[in-house]
VOVEXNU-766489 format. One line per field, with one value per residue (C-alpha): residue in three letters; x, y, z. Coordinates in Angstrom, 1 decimal. Each point is the difference from the previous one (the first is absolute). Layout:
BEGIN
resn = (Ala  ...) $
xx = (X  ...) $
yy = (Y  ...) $
zz = (Z  ...) $
***
This chain:
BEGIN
resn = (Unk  Unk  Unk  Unk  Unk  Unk  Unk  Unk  Unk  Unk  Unk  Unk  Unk  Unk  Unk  Unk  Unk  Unk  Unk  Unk  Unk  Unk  Unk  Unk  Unk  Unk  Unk  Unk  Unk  Unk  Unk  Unk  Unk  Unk  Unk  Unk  Unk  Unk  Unk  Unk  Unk  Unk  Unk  Unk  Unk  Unk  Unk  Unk  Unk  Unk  Unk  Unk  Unk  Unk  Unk  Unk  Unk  Unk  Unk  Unk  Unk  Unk  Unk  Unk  Unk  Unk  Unk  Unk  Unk  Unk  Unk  Unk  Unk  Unk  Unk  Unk  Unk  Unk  Unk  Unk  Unk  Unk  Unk  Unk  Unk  Unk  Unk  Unk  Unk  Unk  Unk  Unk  Unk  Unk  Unk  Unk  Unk  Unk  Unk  Unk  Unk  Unk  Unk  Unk  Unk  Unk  Unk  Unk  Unk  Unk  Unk  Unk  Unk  Unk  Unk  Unk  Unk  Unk  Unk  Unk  Unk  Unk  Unk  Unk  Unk  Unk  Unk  Unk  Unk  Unk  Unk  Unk  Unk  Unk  Unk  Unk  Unk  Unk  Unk  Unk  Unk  Unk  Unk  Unk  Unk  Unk  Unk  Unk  Unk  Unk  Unk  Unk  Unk  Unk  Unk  Unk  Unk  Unk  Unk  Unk  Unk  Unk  Unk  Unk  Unk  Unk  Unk  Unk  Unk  Unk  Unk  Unk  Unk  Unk  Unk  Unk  Unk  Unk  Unk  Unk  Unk  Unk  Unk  Unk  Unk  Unk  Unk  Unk  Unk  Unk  Unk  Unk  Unk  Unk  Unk  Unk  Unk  Unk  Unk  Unk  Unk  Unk  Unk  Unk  Unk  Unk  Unk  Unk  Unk  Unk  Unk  Unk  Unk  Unk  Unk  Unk  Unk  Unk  Unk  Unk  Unk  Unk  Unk  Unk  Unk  Unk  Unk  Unk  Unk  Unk  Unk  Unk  Unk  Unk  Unk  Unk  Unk  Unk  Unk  Unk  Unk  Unk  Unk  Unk  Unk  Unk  Unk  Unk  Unk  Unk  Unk  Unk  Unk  Unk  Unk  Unk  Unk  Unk  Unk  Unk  Unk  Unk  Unk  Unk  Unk  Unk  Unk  Unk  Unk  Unk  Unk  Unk  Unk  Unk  Unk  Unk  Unk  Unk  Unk  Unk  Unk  Unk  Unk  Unk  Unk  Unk  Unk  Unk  Unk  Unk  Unk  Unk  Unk  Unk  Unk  Unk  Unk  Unk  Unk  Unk  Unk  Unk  Unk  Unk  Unk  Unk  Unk  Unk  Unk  Unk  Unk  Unk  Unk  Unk  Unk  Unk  Unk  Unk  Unk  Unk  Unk  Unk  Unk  Unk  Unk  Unk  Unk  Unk  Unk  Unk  Unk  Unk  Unk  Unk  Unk  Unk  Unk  Unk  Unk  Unk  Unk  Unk  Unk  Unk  Unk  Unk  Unk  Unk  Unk  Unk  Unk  Unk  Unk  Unk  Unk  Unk  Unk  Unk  Unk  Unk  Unk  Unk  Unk  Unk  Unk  Unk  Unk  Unk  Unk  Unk  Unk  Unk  Unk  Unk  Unk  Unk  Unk  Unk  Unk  Unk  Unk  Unk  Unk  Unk  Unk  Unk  Unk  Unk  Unk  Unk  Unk  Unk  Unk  Unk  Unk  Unk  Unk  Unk  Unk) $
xx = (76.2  3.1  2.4  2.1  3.3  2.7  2.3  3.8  1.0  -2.2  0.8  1.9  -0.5  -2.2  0.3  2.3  -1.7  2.6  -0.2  -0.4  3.1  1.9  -0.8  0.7  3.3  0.8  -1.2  2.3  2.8  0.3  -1.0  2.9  2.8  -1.5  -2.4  -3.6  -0.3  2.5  -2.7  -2.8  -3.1  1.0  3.6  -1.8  -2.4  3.2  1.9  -3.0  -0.5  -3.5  -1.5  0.0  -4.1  0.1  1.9  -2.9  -2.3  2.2  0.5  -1.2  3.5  3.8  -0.8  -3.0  2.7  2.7  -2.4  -0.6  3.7  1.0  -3.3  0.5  3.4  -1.2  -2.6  3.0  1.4  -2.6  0.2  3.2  -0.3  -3.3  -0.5  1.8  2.1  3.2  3.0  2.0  -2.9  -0.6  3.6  0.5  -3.6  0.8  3.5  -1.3  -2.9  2.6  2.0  -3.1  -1.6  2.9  -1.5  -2.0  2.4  1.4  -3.8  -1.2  2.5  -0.2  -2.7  -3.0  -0.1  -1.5  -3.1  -3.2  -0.3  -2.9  2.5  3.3  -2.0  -1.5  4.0  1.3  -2.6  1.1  3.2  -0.5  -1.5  2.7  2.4  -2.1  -0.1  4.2  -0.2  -2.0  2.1  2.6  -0.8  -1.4  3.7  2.2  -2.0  0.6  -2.0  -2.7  2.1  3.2  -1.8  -1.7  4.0  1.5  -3.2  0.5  3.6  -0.8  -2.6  2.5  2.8  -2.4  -1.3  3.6  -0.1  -2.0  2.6  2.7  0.6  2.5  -0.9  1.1  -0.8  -2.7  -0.6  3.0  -1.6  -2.8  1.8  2.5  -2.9  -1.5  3.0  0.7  -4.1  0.5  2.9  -1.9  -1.9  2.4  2.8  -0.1  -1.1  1.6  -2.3  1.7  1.9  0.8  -2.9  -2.1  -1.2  -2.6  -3.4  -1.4  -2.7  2.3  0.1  3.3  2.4  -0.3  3.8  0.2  0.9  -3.1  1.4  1.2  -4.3  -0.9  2.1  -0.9  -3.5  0.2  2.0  -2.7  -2.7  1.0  0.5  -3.0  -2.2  1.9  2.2  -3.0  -3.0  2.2  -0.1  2.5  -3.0  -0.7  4.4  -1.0  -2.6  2.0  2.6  -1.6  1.0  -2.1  -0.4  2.5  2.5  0.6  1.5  2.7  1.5  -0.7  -1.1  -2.9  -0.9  2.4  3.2  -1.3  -0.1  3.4  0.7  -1.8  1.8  3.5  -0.3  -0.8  3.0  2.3  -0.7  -0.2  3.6  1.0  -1.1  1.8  2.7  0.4  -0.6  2.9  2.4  -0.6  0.0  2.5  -0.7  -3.3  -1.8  0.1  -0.5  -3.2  -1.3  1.5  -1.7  -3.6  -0.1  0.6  -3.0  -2.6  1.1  -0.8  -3.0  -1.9  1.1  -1.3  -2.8  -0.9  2.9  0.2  -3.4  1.1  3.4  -2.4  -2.9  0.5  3.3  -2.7  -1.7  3.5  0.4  1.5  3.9  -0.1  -1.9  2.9  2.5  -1.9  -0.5  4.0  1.0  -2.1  1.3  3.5  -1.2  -1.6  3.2  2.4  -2.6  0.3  4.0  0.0  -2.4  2.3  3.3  -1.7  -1.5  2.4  -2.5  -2.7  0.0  -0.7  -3.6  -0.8  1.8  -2.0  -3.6  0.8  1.5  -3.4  -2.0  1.9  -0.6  -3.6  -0.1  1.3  -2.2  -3.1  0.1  1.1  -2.7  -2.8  -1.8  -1.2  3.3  1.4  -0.9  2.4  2.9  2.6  -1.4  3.5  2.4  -2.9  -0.2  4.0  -0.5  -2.2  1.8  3.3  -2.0  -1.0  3.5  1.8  -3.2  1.3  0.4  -2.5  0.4  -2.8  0.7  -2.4  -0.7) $
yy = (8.2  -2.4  0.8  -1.8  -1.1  1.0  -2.9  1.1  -1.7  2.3  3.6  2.2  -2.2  1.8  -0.5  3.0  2.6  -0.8  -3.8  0.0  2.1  -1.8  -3.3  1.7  1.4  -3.6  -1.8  2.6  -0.4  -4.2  -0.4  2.3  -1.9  -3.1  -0.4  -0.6  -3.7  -0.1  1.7  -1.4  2.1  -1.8  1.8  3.6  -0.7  -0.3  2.5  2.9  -2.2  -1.0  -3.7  -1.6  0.0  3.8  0.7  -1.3  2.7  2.8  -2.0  -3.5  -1.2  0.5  0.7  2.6  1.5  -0.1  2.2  2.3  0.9  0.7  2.5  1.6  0.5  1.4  2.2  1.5  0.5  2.2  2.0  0.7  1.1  0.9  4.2  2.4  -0.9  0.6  -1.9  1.2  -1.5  -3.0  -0.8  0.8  -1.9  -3.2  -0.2  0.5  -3.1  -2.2  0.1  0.1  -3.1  -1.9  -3.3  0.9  -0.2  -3.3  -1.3  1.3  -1.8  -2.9  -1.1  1.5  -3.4  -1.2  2.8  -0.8  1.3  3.0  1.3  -0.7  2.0  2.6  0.8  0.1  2.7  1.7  0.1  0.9  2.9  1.3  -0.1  2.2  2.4  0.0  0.2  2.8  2.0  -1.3  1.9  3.0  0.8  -0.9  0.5  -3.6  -1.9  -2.7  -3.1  1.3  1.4  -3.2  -2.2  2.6  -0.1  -4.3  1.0  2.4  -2.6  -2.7  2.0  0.6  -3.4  -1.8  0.1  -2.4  -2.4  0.2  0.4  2.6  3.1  3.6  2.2  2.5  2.1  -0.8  -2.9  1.6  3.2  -2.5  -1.6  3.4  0.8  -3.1  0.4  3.5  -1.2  -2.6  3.2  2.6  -2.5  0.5  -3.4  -1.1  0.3  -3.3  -2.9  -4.1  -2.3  -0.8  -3.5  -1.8  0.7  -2.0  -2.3  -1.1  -3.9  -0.7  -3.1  -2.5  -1.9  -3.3  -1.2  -1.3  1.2  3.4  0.1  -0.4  2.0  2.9  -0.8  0.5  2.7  2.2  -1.7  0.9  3.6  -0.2  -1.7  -0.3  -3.1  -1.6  0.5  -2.2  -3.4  -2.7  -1.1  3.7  -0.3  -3.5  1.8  3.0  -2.0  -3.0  -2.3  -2.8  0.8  -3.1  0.8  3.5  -2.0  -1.9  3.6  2.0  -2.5  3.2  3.5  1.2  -1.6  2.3  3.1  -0.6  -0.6  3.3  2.0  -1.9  1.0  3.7  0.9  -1.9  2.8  2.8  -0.9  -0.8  3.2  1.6  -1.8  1.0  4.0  -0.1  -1.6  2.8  2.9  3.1  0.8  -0.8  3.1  -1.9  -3.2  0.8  1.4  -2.9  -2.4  2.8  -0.8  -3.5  -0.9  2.4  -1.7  -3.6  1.4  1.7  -3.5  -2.6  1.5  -3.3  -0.7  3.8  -1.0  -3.9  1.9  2.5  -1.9  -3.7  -0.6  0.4  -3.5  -2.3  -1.9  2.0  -0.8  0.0  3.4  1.4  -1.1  1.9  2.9  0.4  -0.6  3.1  2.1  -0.7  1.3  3.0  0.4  -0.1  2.8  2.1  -0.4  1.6  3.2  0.0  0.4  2.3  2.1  0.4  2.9  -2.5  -2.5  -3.6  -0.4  2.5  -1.1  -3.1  1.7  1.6  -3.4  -1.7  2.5  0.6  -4.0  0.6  2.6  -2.3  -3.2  2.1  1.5  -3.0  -2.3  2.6  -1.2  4.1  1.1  -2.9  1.9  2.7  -0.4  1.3  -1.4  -2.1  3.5  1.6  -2.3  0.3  3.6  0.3  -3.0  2.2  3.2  -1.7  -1.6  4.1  1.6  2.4  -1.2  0.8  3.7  -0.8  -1.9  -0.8  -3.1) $
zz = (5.1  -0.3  -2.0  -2.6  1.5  -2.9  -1.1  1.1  -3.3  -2.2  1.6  -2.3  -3.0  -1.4  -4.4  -0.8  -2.6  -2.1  -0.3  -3.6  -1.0  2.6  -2.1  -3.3  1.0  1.6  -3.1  -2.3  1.6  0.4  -3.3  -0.8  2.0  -0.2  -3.2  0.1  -0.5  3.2  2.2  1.5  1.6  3.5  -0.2  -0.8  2.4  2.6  -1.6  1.6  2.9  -0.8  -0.2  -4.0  -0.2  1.2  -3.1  -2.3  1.3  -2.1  -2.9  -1.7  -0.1  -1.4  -3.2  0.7  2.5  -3.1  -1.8  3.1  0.2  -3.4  -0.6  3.5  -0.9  -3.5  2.0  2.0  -3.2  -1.2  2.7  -0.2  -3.7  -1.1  0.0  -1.6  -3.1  1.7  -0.8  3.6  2.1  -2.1  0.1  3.6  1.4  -2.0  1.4  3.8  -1.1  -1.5  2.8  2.5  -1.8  -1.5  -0.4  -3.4  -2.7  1.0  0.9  -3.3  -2.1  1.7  1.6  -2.6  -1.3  3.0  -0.6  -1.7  -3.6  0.9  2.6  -1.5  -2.7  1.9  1.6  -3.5  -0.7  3.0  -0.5  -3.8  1.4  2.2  -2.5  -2.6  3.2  0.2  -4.1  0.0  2.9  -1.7  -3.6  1.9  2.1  -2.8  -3.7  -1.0  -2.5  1.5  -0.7  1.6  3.0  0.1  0.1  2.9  2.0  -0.5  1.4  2.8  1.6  -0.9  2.2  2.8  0.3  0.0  3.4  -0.1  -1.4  2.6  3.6  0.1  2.4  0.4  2.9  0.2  -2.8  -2.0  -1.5  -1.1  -1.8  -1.6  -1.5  -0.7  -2.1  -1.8  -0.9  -1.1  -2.2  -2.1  -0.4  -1.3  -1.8  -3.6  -2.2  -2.8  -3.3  -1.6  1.6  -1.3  -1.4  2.1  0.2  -1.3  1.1  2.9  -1.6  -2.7  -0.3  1.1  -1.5  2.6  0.7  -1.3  3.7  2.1  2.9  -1.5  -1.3  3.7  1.9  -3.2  1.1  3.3  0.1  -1.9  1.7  3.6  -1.1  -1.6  2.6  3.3  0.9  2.8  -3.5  -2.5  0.3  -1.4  -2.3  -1.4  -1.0  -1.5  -2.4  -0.6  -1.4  -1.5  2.7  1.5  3.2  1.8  -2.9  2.1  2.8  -2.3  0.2  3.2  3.0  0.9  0.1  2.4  -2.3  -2.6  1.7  1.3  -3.6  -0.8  2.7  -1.0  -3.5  1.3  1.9  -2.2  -2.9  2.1  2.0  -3.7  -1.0  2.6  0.1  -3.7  0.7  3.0  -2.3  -2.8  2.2  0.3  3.5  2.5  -1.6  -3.4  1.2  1.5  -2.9  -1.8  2.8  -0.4  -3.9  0.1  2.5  -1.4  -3.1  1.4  1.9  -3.0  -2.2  3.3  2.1  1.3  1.4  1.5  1.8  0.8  2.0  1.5  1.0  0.1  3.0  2.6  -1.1  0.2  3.2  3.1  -0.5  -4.1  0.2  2.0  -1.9  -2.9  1.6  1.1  -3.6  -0.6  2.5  -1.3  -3.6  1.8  1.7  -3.1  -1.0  3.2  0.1  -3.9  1.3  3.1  -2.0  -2.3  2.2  3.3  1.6  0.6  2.4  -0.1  0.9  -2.1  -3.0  0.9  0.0  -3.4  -1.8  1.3  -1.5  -3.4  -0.1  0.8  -2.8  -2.7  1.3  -0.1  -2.9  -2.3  2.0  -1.3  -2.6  -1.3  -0.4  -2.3  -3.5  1.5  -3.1  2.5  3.2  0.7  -0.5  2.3  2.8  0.1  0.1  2.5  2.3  -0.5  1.8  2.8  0.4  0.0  1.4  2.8  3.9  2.6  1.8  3.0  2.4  3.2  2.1) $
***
């Protein structure tokens, strides 16, 4: 009997057991950096070192792999938190995930518009579920009534998932118990039972401005907070706003002007804002809760442009989405400066990791549509952004 001469170019290529979370934790992580409408099957195939049509035998294509890797990372999450009702562990195995699997809060807030309704859906569900778990932990450890429960679990997953929002790293386990304690503080920080009015309630027919241009950009700014900048089209602004659709271009020459426009008109108020808060201040400890007030107070009165700032710089061209981005690290820097001055003991990254997720706090919670009846959900969200800013520094350190 003859046997089969083996092909030099195929030993030791046999398909890893692990192809498929190979691809997952590829896909996760470009889409992070780069967004999902940047990345193309042919570039995950490349990223694990496999040809593009061998991809298609785990998945039917980007978006069924966009689906894979927010409910694997939601499976993880169960996991890690599912069992006994036990505040310590729930604390302590989200914190470990969110730093293991840092790509879902940033993926979830922006790219779910690319998901088909049923599984857009079926996440929502998902993640509706997790929190009741946190609520219900939540109530058990500290005695507090459903609807506050509910608002510091929204904070303590809105503190462990703002990693997911920046760069910054810490060594070891020093990240991970700084998180711990900041998540633990949104937990044990006492809320205020009144605050200001709030605004009016989201549905409410706004006035529209008398300026056709104002109308549009109005438009598109709760439109690509609403849908996602790549699902609106200049048509959908045209309709929004009672413009013919080749009147639209007499004030923005296309879709990119306008979220330039959107951005623009963002960080203007909120370096306004600040500006404002530093000029008033007695000291860095007051201006940064001078500077904590003012944005939770623009947050809670514009979520769409909260979710515009978040979620929509990735789609600007290369050198206009840099340009964005530094003007935001500047803001986040004015921020870190403030918790530096205030707070000598700590050093600058992790001043930096706690302004990040104090912002994360107040973005979350004024974005979420449950909490909005809340009557002192503004006073609250300040509250629980000033624990995170003075939670206590790490004790652990590893590598």
């Amino acid at each position: 009997m003859v046997l089969p001469i083996p092909d030099p170019a195929t030993v030791g290529r046999r398909r890893p057991r692990n192809r498929k979370q190979q691809i997952l934790a590829a896909a996760a992580r470009q889409f992070w950096e780069v967004g999902y409408h940047q990345v193309g099957m042919a570039d995950l195939a490349a990223a694990v070192g496999i040809g593009a049509s061998a991809m298609y035998r785990h998945f039917r294509g980007k978006q069924d792999l966009l689906v894979a890797v927010m409910h694997e990372a939601l499976d993880r999450l169960d996991e890690a938190t599912t069992g006994p009702v036990d505040l310590d562990r729930t604390i302590a195995g989200t914190a470990a995930l969110a730093l293991e699997r840092r790509e879902f809060g940033a993926l979830w807030d922006r790219e779910a518009g690319h998901l088909p309704d049923q599984d857009r859906d079926a996440l929502r569900d998902r993640l509706r579920m997790i929190l009741s778990h946190a609520t219900e932990v939540i109530a058990a450890a500290t005695g507090a009534p459903h609807d506050e429960a509910r608002t510091r679990a929204h904070a303590l997953y809105a503190v462990l998932e703002s990693p997911s929002h920046h760069r910054v790293d810490l060594d070891g386990l020093r990240f991970e118990d700084l998180l711990e304690r900041a998540a633990r503080a949104v937990v044990d920080v006492a809320l205020p039972v009144t605050g200001p009015a709030r605004h009016a309630a989201p549905g409410r027919a706004p006035q529209l401005p008398a300026s056709r241009r104002e109308a549009l950009l109005a438009a598109a700014i709760r439109l690509f907070g609403e849908r996602g900048f790549p699902s609106v089209s200049m048509n959908d602004l045209g309709t929004a706003t009672g413009i013919a659709g080749p009147s639209v271009y007499n004030h923005f020459e296309n879709k990119n002007d306008l979220l330039v426009a959107a951005l623009t008109r963002g960080n203007e108020a909120l370096w306004l804002s600040l500006h404002h808060a530093l000029a008033a201040a007695d000291g860095p400890a007051d201006a940064l809760d001078r500077a904590l007030d003012s944005y939770v107070t623009f947050a809670t009165a514009n979520p769409a442009i909260i979710s515009v700032l978040l979620a929509e710089v990735i789609n600007l061209p290369t050198r206009q989405r840099d340009a964005y981005r530094r003007v935001q690290q500047d803001y986040v820097a004015e921020w870190v400066a403030l918790l530096s001055r205030s707070r000598p003991e700590i050093g600058e990254t992790e001043a930096r990791v706690l302004v990040h997720a104090a912002l994360t706090v107040a973005n979350s919670l004024a974005r979420a549509r449950h909490l909005q009846q809340r009557p002192a959900l503004t006073a609250e969200i300040a509250a629980l952004g000033r624990a995170v800013l003075r939670a206590p520094l790490a004790t652990r350190s590893g590598g």
